[in-house]
C-alpha positions as CSV (number, residue, x, y, z in Angstrom):
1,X,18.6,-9.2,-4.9
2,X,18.9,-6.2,-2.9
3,X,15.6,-6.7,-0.6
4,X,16.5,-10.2,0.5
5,X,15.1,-10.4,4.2
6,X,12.7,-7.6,3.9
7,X,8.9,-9.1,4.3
8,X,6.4,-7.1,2.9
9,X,2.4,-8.0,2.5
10,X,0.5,-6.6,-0.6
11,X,-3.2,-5.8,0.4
12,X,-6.3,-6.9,-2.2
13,X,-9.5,-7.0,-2.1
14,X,-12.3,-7.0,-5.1
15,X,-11.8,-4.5,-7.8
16,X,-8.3,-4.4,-7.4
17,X,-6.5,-2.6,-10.1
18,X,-4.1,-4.5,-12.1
19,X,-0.8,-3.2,-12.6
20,X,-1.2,-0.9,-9.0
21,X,-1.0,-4.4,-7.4
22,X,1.0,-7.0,-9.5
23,X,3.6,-4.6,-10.5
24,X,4.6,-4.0,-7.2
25,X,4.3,-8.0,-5.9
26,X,6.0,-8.6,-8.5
27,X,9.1,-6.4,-8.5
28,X,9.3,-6.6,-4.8
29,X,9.9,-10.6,-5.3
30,X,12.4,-10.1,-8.1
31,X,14.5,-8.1,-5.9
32,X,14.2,-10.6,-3.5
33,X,11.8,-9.6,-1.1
34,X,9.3,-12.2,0.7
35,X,6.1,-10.8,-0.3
36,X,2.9,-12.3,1.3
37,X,-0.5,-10.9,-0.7
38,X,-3.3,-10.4,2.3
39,X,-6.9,-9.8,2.0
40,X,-9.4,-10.0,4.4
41,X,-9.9,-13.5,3.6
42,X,-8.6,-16.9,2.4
43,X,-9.6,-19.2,0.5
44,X,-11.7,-16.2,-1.7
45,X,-10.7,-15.5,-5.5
46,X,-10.3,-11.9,-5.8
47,X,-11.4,-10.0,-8.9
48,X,-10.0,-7.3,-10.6
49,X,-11.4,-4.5,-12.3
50,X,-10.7,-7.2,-15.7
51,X,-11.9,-10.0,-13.6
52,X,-8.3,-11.9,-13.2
53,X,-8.3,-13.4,-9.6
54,X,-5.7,-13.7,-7.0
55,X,-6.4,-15.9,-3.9
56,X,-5.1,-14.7,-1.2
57,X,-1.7,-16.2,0.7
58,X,-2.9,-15.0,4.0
59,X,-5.5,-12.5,6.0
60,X,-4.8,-9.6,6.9
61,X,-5.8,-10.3,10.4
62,X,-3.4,-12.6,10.6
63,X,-0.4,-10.8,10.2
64,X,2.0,-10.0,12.5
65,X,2.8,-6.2,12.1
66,X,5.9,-6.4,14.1
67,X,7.1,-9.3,11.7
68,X,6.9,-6.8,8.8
69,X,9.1,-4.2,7.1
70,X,6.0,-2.6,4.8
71,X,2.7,-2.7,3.8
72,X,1.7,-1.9,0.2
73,X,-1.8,-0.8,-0.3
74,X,-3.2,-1.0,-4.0
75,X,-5.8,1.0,-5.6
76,X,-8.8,0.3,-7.8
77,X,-12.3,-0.2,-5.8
78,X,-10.1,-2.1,-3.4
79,X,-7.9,0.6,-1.7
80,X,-11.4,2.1,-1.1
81,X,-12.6,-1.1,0.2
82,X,-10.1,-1.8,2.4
83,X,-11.0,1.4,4.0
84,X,-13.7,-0.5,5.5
85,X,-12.0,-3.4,7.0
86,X,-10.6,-2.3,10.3
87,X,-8.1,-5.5,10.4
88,X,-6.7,-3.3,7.3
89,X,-6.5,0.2,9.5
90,X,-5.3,-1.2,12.3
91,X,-2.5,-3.0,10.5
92,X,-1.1,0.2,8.5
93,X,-1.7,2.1,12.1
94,X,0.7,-0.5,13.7
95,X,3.2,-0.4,11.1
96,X,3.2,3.5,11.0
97,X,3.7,3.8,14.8
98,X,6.7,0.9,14.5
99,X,8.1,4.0,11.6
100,X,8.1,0.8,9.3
101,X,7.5,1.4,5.4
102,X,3.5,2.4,4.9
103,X,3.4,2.7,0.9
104,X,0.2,3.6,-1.4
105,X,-1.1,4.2,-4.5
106,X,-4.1,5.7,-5.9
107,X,-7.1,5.1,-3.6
108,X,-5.4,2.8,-1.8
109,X,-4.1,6.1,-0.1
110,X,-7.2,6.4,1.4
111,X,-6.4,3.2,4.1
112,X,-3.0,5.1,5.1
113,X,-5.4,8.5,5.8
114,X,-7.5,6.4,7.8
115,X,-4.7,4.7,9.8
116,X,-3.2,8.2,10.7
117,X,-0.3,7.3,9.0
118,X,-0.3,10.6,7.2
119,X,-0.9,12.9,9.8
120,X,1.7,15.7,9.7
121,X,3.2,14.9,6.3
122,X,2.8,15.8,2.4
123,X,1.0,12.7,0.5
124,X,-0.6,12.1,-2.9
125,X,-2.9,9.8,-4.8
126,X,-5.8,10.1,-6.3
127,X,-7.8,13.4,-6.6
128,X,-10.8,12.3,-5.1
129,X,-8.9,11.9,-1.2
130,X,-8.0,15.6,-1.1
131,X,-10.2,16.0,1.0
132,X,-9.6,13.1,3.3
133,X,-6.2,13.9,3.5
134,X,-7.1,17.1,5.0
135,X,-9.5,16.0,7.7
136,X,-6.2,13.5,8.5
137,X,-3.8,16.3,9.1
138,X,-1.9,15.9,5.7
139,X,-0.7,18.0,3.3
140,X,-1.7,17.2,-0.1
141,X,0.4,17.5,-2.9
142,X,-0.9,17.4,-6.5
143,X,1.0,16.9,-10.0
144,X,3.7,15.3,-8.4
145,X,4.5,11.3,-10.3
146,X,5.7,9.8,-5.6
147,X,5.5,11.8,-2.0
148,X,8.1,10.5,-0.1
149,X,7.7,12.0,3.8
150,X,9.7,9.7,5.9
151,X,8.9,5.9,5.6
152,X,5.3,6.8,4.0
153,X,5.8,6.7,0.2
154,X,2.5,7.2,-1.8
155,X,1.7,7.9,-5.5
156,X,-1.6,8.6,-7.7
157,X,-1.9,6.7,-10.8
158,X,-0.4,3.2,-12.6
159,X,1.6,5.7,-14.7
160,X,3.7,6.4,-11.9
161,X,5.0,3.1,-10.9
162,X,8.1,3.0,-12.0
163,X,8.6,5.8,-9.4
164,X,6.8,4.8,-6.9
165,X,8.7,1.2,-6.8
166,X,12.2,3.1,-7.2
167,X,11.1,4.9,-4.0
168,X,9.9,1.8,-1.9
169,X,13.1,0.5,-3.4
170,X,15.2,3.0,-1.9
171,X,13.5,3.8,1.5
172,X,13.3,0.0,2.5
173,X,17.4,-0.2,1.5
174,X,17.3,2.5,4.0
175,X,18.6,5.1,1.4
């Protein structure tokens, strides 16, 4: 249980993809890590793209940024919703300028581009945010599985999981 102590919120929202957001909840709590799964409400069941629901633990207006060591955004139609909920910018913004863990995958790249979090660094995720990455000052890097610049960590498809945990893994034991 290498992650005991670390708190980290999963983001969701409707259309979530599947394995870009249980994968990591759940292999964040096996290595014991308190994981709180935010939307941007309560009480709401969440669909995915297969139409299994989640209900969210919290909102993401409610949480504390400086009570957090990451943020995971997934992707699906919900990293590109989530775009659109400012409580979800402003929370990755306040975690990037703390230099906490900002980590995404997929469209869900698309929040930490908004948030500024990738200004000035190398990122990935999916091919359709080249372009946003680029109006945010980034670098984008293509063909490659995790970009790891500094406590950002993001990644382009459910294929590359397994990497893209290993590196959230590694940059919240500090390594």
């Amino acid at each position: 249980m290498s992650l005991e102590g670390r708190r980290v919120a999963v983001l969701a929202e409707d259309a979530y993809q599947e394995l870009e957001f249980w994968y990591p909840v759940m292999r964040l709590r096996e290595e014991g890590a308190d994981v709180v799964v935010a939307a941007p409400r309560t009480g709401y069941a969440y669909e995915s793209f297969l139409g299994y629901p989640l209900l969210a633990e919290q909102a993401i207006e409610q949480l504390d940024a400086e009570t957090l060591d990451a943020v995971v955004v997934p992707g699906g139609q919900a990293g590109t919703r989530l775009q659109d909920w400012p409580a979800a910018v402003d929370l990755v913004r306040k975690l990037t300028e703390r230099g906490a863990v900002t980590a995404a995958i997929s469209t869900g790249s698309g929040v930490l581009a908004k948030a500024g979090a990738v200004k000035g660094r190398r990122a990935t995720g999916d091919r359709s945010l080249e372009g946003s990455f680029r109006d945010a000052g980034a670098t984008y890097v293509a063909g490659q599985e995790v970009v790891v610049d500094g406590p950002v960590i993001t990644s382009r498809t459910p294929d590359d999981l397994p990497s893209f945990f290993r590196s959230i893994h590694q940059v919240l034991q500090g390594k």
